[in-house]
C-alpha positions in Angstrom: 38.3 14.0 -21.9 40.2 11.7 -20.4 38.5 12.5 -16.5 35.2 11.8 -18.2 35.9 8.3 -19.9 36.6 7.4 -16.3 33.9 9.0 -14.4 31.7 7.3 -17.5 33.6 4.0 -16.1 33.1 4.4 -12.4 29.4 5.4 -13.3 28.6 2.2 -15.5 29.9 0.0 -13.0 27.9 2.0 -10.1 24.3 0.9 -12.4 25.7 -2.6 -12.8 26.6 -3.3 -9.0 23.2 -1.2 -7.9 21.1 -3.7 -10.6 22.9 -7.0 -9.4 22.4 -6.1 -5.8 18.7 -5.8 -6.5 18.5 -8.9 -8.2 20.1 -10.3 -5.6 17.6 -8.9 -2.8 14.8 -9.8 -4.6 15.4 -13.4 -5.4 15.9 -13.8 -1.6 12.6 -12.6 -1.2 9.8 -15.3 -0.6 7.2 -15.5 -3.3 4.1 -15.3 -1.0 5.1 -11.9 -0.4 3.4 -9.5 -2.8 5.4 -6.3 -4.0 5.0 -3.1 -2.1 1.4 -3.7 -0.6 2.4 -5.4 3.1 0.6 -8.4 2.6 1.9 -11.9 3.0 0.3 -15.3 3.4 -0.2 -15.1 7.2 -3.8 -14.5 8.1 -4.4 -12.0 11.0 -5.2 -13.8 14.2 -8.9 -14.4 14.6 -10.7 -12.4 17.0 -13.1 -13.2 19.9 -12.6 -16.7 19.8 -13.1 -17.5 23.5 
């Protein structure tokens, strides 16, 4: 019983460190950048322009 109350431990502090580090990642991440779809605010270049 004991061995699982600290695996239980190890395990709880594993989610907590996992969810900070996320939250950390993803309020470094710039605003114009949409989630998961590749776009951001930079237009492609324009094309047969000379």
């Amino acid at each position: 019983k004991e061995e699982k109350d600290v695996v239980d431990g190890k395990l709880a502090r594993l989610l907590k460190s996992s969810k900070d580090l996320e939250d950390i990642i993803e309020s470094q991440r710039p605003e114009n950048v949409k989630e998961g779809v590749g776009y951001n605010a930079v237009p492609p270049p324009a094309a047969d322009l000379y």
